[in-house]
C-alpha positions in Angstrom: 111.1 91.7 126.3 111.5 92.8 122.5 109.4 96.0 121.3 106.5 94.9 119.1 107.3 96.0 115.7 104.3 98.3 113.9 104.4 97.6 110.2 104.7 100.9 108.3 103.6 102.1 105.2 105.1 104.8 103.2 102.4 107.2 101.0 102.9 105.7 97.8 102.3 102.1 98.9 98.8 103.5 101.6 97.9 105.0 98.3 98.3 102.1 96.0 96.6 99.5 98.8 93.8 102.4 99.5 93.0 102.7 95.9 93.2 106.5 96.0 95.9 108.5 94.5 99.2 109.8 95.6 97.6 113.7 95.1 94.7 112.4 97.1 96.2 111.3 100.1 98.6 114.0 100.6 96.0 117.2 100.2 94.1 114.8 102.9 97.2 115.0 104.8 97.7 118.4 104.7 94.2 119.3 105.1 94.2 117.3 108.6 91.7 114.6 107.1 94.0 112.4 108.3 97.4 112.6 109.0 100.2 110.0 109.7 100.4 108.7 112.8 103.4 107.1 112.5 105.7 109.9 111.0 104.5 112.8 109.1 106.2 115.2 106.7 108.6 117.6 108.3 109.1 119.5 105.2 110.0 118.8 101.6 111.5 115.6 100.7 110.7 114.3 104.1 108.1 110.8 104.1 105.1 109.9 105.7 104.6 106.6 107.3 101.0 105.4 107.8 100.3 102.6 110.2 97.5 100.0 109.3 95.0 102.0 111.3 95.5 104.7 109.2 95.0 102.6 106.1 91.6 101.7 107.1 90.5 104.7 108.2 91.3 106.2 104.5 90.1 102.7 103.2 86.6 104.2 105.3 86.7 107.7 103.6 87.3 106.3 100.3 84.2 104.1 100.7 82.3 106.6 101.9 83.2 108.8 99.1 82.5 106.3 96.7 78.7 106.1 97.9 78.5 109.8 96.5 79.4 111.8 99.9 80.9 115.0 99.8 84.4 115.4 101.2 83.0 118.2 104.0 80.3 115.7 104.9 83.4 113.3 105.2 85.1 114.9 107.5 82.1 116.0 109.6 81.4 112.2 109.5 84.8 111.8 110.8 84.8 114.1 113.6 81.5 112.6 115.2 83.0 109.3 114.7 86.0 109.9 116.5 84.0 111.7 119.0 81.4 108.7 119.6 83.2 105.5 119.4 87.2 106.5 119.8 90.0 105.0 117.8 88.2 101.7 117.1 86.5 103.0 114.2 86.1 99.6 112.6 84.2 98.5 115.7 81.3 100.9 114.0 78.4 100.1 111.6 76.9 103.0 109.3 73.7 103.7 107.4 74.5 105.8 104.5 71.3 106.8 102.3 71.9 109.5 99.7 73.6 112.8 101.7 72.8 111.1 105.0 75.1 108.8 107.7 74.1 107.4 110.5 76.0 105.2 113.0 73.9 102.2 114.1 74.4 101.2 118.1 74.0 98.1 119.6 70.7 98.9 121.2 69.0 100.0 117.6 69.6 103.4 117.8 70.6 105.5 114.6 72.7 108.4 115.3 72.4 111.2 112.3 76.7 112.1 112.0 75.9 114.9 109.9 73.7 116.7 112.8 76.4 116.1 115.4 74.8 113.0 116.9 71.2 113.8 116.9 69.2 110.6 117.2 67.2 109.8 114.0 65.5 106.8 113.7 65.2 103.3 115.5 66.0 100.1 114.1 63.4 97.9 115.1 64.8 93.5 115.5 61.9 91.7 114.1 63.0 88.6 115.3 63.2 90.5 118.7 59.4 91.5 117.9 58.5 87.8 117.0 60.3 86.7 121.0 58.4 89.1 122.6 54.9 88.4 121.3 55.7 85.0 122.1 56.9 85.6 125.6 53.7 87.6 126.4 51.1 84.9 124.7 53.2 82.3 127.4 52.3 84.7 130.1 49.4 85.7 129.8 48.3 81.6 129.1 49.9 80.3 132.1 47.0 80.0 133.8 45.0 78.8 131.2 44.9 74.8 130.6 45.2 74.8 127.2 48.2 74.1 125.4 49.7 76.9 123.6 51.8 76.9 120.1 54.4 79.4 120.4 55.7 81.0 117.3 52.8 79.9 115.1 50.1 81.8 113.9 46.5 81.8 116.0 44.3 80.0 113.9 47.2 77.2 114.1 46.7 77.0 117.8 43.9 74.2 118.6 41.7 74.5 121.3 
């Protein structure tokens, strides 16, 4: 069985497809951001190679960034990440308002990143509220003779 090939990227062209510059990705680089994770510099003259990953993780900062983040709070943001959901980062949804991030989890949680994890709010499905009410007029009507109209509201419901 052949190896699967990894397609590489050298710094220029992660830069270029990033939109960030050269000067940009190497002081994140060498500031352990991000590094490499294919092959990075050994010492001058030698070449980084990023691996699509990587691209999208500096795609992530860049965006975050963008949305008027600080690069401290970037990285801080990146730590928790990497600490809560692994190496799938693009598997995660955040909240950003102003100075604040917050990963959103499947259950409605949101997770403050800046205040390592610390639960913040809840993110309430009102479509989940609307199945609910429903399910508990249907329950507590079963007994009751009278046909009820699910999903509408009361003064639709005729006696």
């Amino acid at each position: 069985m052949a190896a699967e090939s990894v397609t590489s990227f050298s710094g220029k062209k992660t830069a270029e497809i990033v939109g960030i510059t050269y000067r940009q990705l190497d002081y994140w680089a060498r500031t352990d951001l991000i590094r490499p994770s294919l092959t990075d510099a050994s010492g001058s003259g030698s070449r980084r190679l990023y691996a699509y990953a990587d691209l999208l993780e500096l795609r992530i900062i860049k965006q975050l960034l963008d949305a008027g983040l600080k690069l401290e709070s970037v990285r801080d943001v990146f730590a928790e990440l990497r600490r809560l959901v692994g190496d799938d980062i693009a598997s995660a949804n955040l909240v950003i308002e102003g100075t604040s991030v917050a990963l959103a989890l499947d259950d409605g949680q949101l997770l403050d990143l800046l205040k390592k994890g610390q639960g913040v709010l809840n993110v309430m499905s009102l479509g989940q509220c609307k199945d609910e009410l429903d399910a508990r007029i249907v329950s507590l009507h079963e007994s009751d003779p009278v046909q009820v109209a699910v999903g509408h509201h009361p003064t639709s419901i005729a006696r």
